[in-house]
N, C-alpha and C positions, 0 to 999 in steps of 0.2 A: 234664238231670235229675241230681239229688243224692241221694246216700244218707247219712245219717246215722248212726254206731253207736259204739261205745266201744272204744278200745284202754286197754289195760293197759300199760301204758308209763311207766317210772322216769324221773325228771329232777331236774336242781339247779338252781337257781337264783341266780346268785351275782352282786354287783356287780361293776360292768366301770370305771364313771366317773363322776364329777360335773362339770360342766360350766357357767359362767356365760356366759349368752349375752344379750350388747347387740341388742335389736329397736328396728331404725334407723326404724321406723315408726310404734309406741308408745311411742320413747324408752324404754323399761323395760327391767330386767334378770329376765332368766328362768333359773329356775334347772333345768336337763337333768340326767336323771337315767339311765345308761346299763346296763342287765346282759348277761348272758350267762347262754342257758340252753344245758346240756350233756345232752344222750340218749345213752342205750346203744344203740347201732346195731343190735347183733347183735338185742337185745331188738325194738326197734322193726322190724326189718324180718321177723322173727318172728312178731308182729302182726298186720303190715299182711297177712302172707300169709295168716292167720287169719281176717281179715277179710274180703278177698276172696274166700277160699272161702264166705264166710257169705252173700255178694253183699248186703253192708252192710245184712244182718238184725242189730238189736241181739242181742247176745249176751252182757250180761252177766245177772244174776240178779235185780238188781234193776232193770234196765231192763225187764222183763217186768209188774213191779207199778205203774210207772209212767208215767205220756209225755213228763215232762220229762226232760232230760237230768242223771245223778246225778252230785252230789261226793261223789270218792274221795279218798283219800289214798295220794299218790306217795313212791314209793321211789327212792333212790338204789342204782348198784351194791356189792352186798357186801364187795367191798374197802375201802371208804370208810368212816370211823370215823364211826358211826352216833350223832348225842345228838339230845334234844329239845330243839327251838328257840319260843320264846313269838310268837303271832301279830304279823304286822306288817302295818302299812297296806299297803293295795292297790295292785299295779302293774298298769301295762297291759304286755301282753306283744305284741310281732309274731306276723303268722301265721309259721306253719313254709313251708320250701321246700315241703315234703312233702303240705303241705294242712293242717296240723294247726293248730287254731286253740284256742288255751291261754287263758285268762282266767283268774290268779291271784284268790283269795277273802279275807279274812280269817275265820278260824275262830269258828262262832258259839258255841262251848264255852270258856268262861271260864277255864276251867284248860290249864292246857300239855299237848299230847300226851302218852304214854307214850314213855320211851326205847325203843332197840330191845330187844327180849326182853323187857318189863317185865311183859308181858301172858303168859299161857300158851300157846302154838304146839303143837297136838298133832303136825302133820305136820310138825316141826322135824326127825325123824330121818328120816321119809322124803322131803323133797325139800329141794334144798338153797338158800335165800335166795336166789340168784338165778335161778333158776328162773322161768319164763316161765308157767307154769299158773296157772288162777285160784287166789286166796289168797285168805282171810278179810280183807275191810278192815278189820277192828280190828288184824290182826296186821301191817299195811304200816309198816315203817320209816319217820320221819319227818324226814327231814333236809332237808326242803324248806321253804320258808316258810311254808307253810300248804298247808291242804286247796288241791287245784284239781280246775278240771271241764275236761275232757279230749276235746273234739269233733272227730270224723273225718269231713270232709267228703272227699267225692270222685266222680268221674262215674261213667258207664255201665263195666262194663269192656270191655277192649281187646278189639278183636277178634284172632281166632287168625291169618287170612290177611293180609298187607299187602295194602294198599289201591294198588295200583300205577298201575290207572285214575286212581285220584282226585288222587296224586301226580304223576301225568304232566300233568291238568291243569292242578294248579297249579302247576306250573313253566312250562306256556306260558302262564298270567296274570302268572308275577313276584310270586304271592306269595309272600312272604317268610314271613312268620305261618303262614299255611296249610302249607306248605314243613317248616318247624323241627315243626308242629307232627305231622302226617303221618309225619315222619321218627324219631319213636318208636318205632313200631312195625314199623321193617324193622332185619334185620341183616344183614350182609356177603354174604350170600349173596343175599339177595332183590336188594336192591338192585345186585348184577352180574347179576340178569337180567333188569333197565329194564324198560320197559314193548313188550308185543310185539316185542322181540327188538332194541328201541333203549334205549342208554343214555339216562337221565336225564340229562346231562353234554351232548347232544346234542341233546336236547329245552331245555335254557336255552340253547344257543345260536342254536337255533332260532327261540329267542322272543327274540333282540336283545342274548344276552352279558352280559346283567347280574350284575357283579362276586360281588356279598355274594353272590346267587344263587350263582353257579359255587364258589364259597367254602364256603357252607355245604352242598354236596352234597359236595367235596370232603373235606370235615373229618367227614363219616358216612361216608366210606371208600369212595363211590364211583370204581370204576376209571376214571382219568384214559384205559387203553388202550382199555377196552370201544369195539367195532365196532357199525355199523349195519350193516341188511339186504346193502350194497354193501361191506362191510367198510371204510367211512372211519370213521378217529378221529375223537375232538372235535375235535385238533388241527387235523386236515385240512377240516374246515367250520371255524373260526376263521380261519385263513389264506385261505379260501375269500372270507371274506364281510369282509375287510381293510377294504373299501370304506364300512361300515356300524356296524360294531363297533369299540371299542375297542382298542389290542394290547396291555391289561391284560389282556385275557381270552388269550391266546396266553401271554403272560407266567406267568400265574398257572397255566397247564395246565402248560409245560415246567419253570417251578421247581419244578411237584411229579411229577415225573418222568415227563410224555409222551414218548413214545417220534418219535422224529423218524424214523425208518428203517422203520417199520411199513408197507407198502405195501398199498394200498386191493385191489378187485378189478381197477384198471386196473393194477398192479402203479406206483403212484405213489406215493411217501414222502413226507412232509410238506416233506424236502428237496429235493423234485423240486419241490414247488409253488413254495416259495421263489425256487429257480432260476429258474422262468417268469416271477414275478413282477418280479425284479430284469432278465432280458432285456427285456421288458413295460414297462417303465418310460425305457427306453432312456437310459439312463445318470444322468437324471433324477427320482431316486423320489422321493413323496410323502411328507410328514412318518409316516405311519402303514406305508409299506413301509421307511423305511430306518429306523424300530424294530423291524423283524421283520427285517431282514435282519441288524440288530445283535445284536439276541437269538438269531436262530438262529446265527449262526457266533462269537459273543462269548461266550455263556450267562452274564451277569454279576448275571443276577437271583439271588438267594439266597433272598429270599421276600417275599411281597405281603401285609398284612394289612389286614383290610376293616372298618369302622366301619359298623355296622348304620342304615339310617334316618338317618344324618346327614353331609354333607360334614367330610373330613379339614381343618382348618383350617393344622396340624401336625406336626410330628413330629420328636426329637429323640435324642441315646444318651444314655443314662446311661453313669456310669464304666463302663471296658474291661470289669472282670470281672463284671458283673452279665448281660452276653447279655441285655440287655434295652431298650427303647425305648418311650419315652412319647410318646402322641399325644393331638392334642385336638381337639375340634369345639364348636363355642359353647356346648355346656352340660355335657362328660363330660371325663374326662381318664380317660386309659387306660396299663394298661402290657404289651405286647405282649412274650413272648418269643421269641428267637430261636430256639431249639433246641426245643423244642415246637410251635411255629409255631402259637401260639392268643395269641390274651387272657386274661391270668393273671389282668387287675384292671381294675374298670372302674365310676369314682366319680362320680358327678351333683353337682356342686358349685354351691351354691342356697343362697341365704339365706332364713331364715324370712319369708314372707310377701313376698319384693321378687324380682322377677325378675330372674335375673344374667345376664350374657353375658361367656364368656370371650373378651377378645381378643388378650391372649397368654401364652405359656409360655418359660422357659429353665429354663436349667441348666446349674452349676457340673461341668463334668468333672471336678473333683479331690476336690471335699464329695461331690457329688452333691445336693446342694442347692437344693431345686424353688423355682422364684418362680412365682408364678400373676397376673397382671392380669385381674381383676375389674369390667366395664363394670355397677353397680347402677341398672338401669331403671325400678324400681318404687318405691324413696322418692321423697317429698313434696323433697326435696334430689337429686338426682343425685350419685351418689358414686362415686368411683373405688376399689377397695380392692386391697391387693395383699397375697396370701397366701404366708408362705416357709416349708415343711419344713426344717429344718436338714440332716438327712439323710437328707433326701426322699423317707420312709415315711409315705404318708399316713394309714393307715389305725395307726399307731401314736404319735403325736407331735403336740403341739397347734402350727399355725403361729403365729408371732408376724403381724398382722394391721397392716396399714400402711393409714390412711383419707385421702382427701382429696378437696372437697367441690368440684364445677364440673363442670357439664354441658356437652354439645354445644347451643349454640346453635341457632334455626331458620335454617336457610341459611349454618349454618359449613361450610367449605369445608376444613378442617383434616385432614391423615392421618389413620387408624387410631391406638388407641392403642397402645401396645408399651411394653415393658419389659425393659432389658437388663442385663446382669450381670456383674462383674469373673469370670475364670475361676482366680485361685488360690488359693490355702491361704490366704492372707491375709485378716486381716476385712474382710466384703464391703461391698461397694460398687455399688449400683443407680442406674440413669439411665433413668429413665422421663420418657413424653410423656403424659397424660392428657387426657381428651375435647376440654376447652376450647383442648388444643395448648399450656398452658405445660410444662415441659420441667422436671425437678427431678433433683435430685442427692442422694439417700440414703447416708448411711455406718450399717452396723449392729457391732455391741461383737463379739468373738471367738467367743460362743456362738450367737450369730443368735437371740438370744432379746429383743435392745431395742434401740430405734433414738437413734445417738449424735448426728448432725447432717444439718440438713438444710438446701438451698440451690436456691434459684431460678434455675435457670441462662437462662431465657429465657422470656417473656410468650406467645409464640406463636412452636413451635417446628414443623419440617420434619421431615426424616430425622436420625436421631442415629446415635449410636457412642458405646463406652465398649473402654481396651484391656482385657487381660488381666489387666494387675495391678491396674487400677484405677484407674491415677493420671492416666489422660488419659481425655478428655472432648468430642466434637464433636457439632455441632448448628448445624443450619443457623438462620439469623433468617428469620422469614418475616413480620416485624410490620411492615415494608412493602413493600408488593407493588411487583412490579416492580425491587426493588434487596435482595433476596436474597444473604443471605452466609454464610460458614462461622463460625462463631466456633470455637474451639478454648482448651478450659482444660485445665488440671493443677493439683496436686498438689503436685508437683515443682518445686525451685526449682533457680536457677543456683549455690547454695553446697550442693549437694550434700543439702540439707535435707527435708523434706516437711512441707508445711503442713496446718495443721488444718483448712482448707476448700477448696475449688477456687478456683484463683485465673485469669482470662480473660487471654491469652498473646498471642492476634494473632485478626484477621478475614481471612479469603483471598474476593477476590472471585470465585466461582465459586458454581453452581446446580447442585448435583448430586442425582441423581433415587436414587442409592445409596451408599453407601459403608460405611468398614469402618476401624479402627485396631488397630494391635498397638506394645507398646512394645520396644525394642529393647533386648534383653540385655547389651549390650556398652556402653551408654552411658544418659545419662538420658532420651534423645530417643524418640520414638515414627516410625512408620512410618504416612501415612493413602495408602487406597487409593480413590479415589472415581470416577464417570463422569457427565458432566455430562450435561447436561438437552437432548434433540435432538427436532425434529421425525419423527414415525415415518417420512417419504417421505424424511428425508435418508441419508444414509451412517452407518455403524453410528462413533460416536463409542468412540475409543481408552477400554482403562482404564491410567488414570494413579495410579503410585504414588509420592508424596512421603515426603522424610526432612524430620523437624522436630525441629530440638535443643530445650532446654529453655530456651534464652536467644534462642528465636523463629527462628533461620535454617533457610529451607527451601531447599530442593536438591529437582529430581528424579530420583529413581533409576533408574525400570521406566515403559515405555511399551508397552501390549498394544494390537494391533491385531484387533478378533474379526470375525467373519462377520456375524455379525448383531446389531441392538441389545441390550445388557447390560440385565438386570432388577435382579440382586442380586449383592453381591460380600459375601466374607468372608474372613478369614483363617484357615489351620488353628489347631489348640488351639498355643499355645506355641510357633510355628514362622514367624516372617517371611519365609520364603522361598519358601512356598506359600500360594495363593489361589488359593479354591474360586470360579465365577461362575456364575448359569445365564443363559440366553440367551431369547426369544422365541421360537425355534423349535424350543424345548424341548431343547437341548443344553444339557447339565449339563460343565465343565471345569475341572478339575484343574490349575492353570499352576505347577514348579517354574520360578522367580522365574529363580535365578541360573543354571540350566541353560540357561535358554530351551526347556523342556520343556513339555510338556500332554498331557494324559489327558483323553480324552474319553468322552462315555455320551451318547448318543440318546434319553432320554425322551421325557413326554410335553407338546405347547404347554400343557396349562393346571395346570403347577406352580404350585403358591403357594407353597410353600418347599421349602431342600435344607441338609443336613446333614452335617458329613460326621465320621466315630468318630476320637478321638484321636489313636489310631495310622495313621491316615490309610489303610483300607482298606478304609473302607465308607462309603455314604452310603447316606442316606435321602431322599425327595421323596416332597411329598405330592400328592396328584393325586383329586380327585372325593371319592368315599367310601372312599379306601381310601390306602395309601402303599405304598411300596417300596424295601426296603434290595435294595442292589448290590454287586458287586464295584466296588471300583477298579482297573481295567484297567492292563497296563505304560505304560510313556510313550515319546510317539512325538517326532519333532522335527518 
């Protein structure tokens, strides 16, 4: 049920942007038209209370004489230089968060309003312009674009008690909606005394550990310590039920500060579970017990952030001093802070009328500078697009927009597409693989605002790589099967020079299933790291890192022996001595090259990727609907 009634509420209305937008489906050009409307808070929330006490009986004077809903004329606040403005064509305006749903008018009075004061105000000396009390609408300031009509929708009101019952069971169904929505109406108090004397925190565990779930109870301030009837923490049913749950959910309790020493009514600590567990396992533990054994005695989780309704696809740092992290799922791109531990920003990136699918993200650590790849599913053409922020504000900056036309065929066979990015100050340089698997070489001009050259580096291409500065370039041929090979270009020549386009250097015959380049500071040469292509039943294949000078001679440097099959290998930002890898059995390592060192972390088997921040002290991995930055732990030999 809805009630309908009128607030008295000032607003402006001002342009925000013009915009020309290409519709890849009409072929036409649409021209978008952007504003920004500003409310007085204090006025509006003044209202809304007004309101509510009226229990959304109309309450203005002329709403009394009529049953349609009346146009008034809105004000602006009194400090704003008040003039009259001549009607303009009609905009459509969005609802408010608030509920408020605006429909600008144009004025059906042929003459221009009165400026302010133009009109006589008897109550000018007793109430002062901004003033919240009904006014005479002839005497309303008019710095708005025209008259509007002002509808307040809204439901039943709140009830006075939390609904604790009804919250309790919609956290043993998991929903989510229900959940968020429920959770309005408690505050810090209600919600530490759960439902019959059990935490809520305890009841989503109950019902199977589901992350956002444990996340969004977490982020309304439910106590991570709160006890059940038996006095066990969440933590202690988490650790409990290892066997069935995730140890995201263990994770995500102790980053946000569970208490591991707490002892149940059997006088048992969370640390005592642990200890049975790892006796329990006899030296042997399972991929999900020796995550908890790493986390409980490590503590290197820092914080979990959870992607609502959609798999983490994932997740990357922006530059050191932003404390922030962008993640993505096929249709959102997000930016997570660290030090708040929420989602600051969170964008649905869609073209008009075609269904997109994002398939991948980078970014420049030194710009900050977002590349976005765009799978377009719904033109009559299959298009690939790829969007760059220059300094990867989205919500402030128009990307320069890169197209190009080739679908996935039926029964192609071809990787993922992905898109990769030179990492320095220098003008950038992109090497992308699009649907159909040709493989292209973008250079863009200083400002990232236009694209200077472009080069086909292969018909149907594998896994790729691009260094740091840009000037090398690998990519496997996969244009016939069975005799697969690396190709390797540059930039760079043997006098010292740098050409205007990529020029192809040598082919190495190897199949590799990952790899990674970085160029080598000290010479023109680059550094490729790669792990070739193995049956899963055989032995986990070394990773090999090769020296390649720019007049084609390769040398091997480093040869890594792992535990288990390599998935993905990378280099740190600007540093060829460290390579990050993560593994099948969900071990994420850290290898310094020349020490013969390695740092290791125990994640979780179904990473899709890992990241690791500049300064080499944090990473990221994305994992289900959620991701997780880390410490990097000291190094062992």
């Amino acid at each position: 049920m809805q009630h309908v009634g009128y607030v008295n509420a000032p607003f402006n209305v001002r342009p925000q942007n013009v915009e020309i937008i290409f519709d890849t489906v009409s072929q036409q050009q649409i021209l978008s038209f952007g504003f920004m409307l500003q409310v007085s808070i204090p006025q509006m929330l003044q209202e809304l209370m007004r309101f509510q006490q009226s229990d959304g009986v109309p309450s203005h004077p002329l709403a009394e004489k009529q049953a349609k809903p009346t146009t008034i004329m809105t004000s602006a606040p009194a400090e704003m230089n008040h003039r009259a403005v001549q009607p303009v064509a009609p905009v459509v305006m969005p609802q408010c968060a608030s509920g408020c749903q605006i429909t600008p008018k144009v004025a059906s009075n042929p003459n221009p309003p009165p400026t302010w004061g133009a009109q006589p105000n008897t109550n000018a000396a007793a109430k002062s312009p901004t003033s919240c009390e009904p006014k005479d609408l002839a005497m309303m300031p008019t710095r708005n674009t025209g008259p509007a009509q002002l509808v307040m929708l809204r439901g039943p009101p709140a009830k006075q008690t939390p609904d604790s019952a009804n919250l309790h069971q919609a956290v043993m169904k998991n929903d989510v909606v229900k959940v968020r929505e429920l959770l309005q109406g408690f505050d810090v108090e209600s919600l530490s005394k759960g439902w019959e004397g059990q935490s809520f925190l305890y009841s989503a565990l109950e019902a199977g550990g589901h992350v956002d779930l444990m996340s969004m109870l977490i982020q309304a301030a439910c106590d991570v310590n709160a006890t059940s009837k038996d006095q066990r923490t969440p933590l202690h049913l988490a650790l409990a039920q290892h066997a069935t749950i995730s140890p995201m959910a263990a994770r995500l309790l102790i980053s946000s500060r569970a208490s591991l020493t707490l002892p149940d009514a059997n006088n048992i600590t969370p640390l005592d579970c642990v200890r049975n567990l790892a006796m329990r396992s006899n030296n042997s533990p399972s991929p999900n017990i020796r995550q908890l054994l790493h986390e409980m005695s490590k503590r290197p989780t820092v914080s979990i952030g959870v992607a609502e309704d959609e798999d983490v696809l994932g997740a990357l740092f922006m530059p050191a001093q932003t404390d922030e992290v962008v993640f993505y799922t096929k249709t959102t791109l997000g930016v997570y802070n660290m030090i708040s531990k929420r989602v600051s920003m969170k964008q649905k990136l869609t073209q008009l009328r075609v269904q997109s699918i994002v398939r991948s993200v980078t970014i420049n650590p030194e710009t900050g500078t977002l590349i976005v790849f765009l799978e377009l599913a719904g033109a009559s053409n299959p298009q690939n697009l790829v969007l760059l922020w220059p300094t990867g504000q989205l919500q402030g900056e128009e990307p320069l927009k890169l197209s190009v036309e080739g679908g996935r065929q039926e029964g192609d066979t071809s990787l993922p597409t992905v898109v990769c990015s030179a990492s320095a100050k220098t003008p950038l340089i992109l090497l992308t693989r699009i649907c159909s698997g040709k493989v292209i070489c973008w250079r863009v001009n200083a400002a990232n605002s236009q694209l200077v050259s472009e080069t086909t580096i292969l018909a149907k291409g594998g896994p790729i790589a691009i260094s740091g500065n840009g000037r090398w370039l690998a990519a496997v041929d996969k244009g016939q099967p069975g005799n697969e090979q690396i190709e390797l270009w540059t930039f760079e020549s043997s006098t010292n020079s740098v050409h205007r386009f990529p020029k192809m250097l040598l082919h190495l015959a190897r199949r590799p299933t990952a790899m990674a380049l970085i160029h080598q500071s000290d010479s023109q040469g680059c550094m490729l790291a790669l792990v070739d292509e193995a049956p899963a039943t055989s032995p986990p294949v070394p990773i090999e890192v090769l020296a390649i000078s720019a007049d084609g001679m390769t040398s091997s440097m480093y040869r890594v022996r792992p535990e288990t099959h390599c998935k993905f290998v990378a280099f740190c930002h600007e540093s060829p001595d460290y390579l990050l890898s993560t593994h099948e059995d969900g071990v994420v390592v850290l290898y310094n090259l020349p020490q013969g060192q390695l740092m290791l972390s125990h994640d979780d088997m179904r990473i899709r990727t890992a990241s690791i921040s500049a300064d080499r002290t944090l990473i990221v991995t994305a994992v289900a609907e959620c991701f997780r930055i880390s410490k990097v732990l000291p190094a062992t030999n």
